[in-house]
C-alpha positions in Angstrom: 174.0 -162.2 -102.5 174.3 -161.3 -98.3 177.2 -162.6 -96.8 175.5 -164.8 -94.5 174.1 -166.7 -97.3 177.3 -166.9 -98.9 179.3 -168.7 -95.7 176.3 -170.7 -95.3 176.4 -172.0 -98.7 180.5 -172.6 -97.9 179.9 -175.3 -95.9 178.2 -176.7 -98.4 180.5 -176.3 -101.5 183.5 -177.6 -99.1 181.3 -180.9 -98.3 180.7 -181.1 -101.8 184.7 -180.5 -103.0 185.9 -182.8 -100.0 183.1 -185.7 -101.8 183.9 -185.3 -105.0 187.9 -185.7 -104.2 187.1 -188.8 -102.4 184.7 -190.2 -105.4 187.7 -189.4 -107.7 189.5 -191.3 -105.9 188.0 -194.2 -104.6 185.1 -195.0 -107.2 186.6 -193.5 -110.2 187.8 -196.8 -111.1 183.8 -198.4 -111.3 182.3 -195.4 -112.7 185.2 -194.7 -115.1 185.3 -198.6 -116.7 184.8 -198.7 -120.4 185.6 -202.3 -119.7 182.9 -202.9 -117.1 180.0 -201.1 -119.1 180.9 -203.4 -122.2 180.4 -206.4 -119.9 177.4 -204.9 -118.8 175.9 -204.8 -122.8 173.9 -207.0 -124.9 172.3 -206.4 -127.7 169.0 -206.4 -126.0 170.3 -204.4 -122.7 167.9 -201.9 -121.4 170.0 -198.6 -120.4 169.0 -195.6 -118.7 170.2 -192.1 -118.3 169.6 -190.4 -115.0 170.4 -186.7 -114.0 169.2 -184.5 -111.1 165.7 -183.5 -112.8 165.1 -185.4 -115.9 164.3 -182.3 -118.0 167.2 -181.5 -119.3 170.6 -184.0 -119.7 169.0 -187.4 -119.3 165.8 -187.1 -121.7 168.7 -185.4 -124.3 170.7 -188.9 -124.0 167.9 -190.8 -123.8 166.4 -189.3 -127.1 169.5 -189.1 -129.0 170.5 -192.8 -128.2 167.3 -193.9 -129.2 167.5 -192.1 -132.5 170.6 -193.7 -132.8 170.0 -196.7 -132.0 167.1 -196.7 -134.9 169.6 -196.3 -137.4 171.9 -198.9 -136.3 168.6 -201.0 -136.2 170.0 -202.1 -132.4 167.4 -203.5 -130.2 168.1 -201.8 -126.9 166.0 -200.0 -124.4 166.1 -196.7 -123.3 164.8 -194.9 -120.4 165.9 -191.7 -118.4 164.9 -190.4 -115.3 165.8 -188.1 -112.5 165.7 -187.7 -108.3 163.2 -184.8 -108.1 160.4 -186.2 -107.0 157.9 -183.9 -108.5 157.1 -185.9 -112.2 155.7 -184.4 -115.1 158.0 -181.1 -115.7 159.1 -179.9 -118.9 161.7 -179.8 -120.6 162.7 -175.7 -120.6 162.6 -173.8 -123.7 166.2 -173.6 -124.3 166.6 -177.4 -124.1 163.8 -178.0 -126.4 165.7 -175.4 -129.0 169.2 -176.9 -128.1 167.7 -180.1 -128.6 166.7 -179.6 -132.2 170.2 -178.4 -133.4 171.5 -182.3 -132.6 167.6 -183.6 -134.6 166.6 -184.3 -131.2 163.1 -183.4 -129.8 162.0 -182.7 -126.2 159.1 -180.8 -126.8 156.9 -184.1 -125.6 159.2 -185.0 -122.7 158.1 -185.2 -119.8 160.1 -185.6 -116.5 160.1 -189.1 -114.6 161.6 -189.7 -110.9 163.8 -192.9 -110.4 162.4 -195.9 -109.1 163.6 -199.3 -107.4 161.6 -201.1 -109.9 163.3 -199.2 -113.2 167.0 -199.6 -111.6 166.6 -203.3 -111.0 165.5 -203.5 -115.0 168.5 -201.4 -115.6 171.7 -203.5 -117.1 173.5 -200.3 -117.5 172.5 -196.8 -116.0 175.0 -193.7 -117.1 175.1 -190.5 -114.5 176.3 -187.1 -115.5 177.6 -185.7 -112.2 179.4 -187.1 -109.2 176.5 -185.3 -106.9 174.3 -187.8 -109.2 176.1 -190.5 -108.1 176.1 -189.5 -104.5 172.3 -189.4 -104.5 172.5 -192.7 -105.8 174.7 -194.0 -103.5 172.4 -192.6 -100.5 169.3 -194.0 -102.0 170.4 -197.6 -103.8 172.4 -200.4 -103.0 173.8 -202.0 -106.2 176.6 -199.3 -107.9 178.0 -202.1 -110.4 176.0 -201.4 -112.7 176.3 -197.2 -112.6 178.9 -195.3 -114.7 179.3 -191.4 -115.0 178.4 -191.5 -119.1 181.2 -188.7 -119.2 183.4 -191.9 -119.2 182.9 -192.2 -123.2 184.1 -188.3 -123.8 187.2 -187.7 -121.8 187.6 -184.3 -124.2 188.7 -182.2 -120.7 189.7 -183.0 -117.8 186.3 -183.0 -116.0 184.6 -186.4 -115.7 181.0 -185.1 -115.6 178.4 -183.7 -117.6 177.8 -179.8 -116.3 173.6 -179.4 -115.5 172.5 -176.4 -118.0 170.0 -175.4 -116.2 169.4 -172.2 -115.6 172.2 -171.1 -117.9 172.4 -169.2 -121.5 171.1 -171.7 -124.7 175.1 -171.8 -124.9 175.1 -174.0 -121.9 172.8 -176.2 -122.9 174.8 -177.0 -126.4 177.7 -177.4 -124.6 176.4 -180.0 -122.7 174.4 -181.8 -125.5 177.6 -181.7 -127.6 179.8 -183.6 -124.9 176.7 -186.1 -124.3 176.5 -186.9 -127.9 180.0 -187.3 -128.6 179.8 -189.7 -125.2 177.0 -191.6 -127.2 178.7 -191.7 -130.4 182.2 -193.3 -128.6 180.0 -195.6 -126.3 178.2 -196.6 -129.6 181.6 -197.4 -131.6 183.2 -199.3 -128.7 180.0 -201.5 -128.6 180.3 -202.1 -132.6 183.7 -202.9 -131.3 182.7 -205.5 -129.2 180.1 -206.7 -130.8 182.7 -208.1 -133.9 
């Protein structure tokens, strides 16, 4: 990489480490909440993932809660989407083969881009990333109802779900392995809840 790319991309990463401080900070308490995304549930609440493209981390969650949710016989819905605007994008090949080691298939996914409409139906909506969250923040108004899903696998000391994109199959079941386990806990402390 030139070097002129790499200071210009400097300013970035220190906007980005100065943001993500200040969310740890000040929001953690929201997006962090077991509490508050319990309050947030029913047993017909619709939930939706969202990531940055809807092809890889939020179609894997959306997928695997619904299969879940099939075998719990819950009546919840499930949607994902993402903030690139172009719609209709594939999931890669390496999420499609990561995606079958957890019985999940994305082979028919097909990418969505986050609407008004879909987060105004939204009781709950999980993030994976803080720079998630600070798109949403930019775009959308209400953030009660937003959580980073990481909050239901606190297995290191990151609270977000890394994008795999771009990375080695290894990434990508890395990352479905931390959002299932985030599934599973969220699904135990609604069955928690619930009696």
């Amino acid at each position: 990489m030139p070097i002129y790319q790499y200071y210009q991309g400097g300013k970035k990463r220190i906007w980005v480490t100065f943001k993500r401080l200040n969310l740890r900070t000040v929001d953690s308490q929201n997006l962090l909440n077991k509490r508050k995304v319990i309050q947030y549930y029913s047993t017909s609440a619709q939930i939706m993932f969202l990531c940055l493209g809807n092809i890889c981390r939020s179609p894997m969650a959306e997928h695997y809660l619904k299969q879940k949710t099939k075998e719990q016989d819950l009546a919840l819905t499930i949607s994902s989407a993402g903030f690139i605007p172009k719609e209709g994008r594939k999931s890669p090949k390496l999420a499609i083969e990561a995606g079958k080691k957890f019985d999940v298939d994305l082979s028919n996914h097909r990418s969505l881009k986050v609407t008004q409409s879909m987060i105004e139906d939204s009781d709950i909506i999980f993030i994976m990333d803080l720079d998630n969250y600070l798109k949403f923040k930019q775009n959308y108004k209400d953030l009660n109802h937003v959580f980073l899903l990481k909050t239901f696998n606190q297995s290191n000391k990151s609270v977000e779900i890394k994008d795999p994109y771009g990375g080695k199959k290894q990434d990508y079941m890395n990352t479905y392995k931390e959002i299932t386990i985030a599934i599973d806990n969220f699904l135990t402390e609604v069955e928690k809840y619930e009696s």
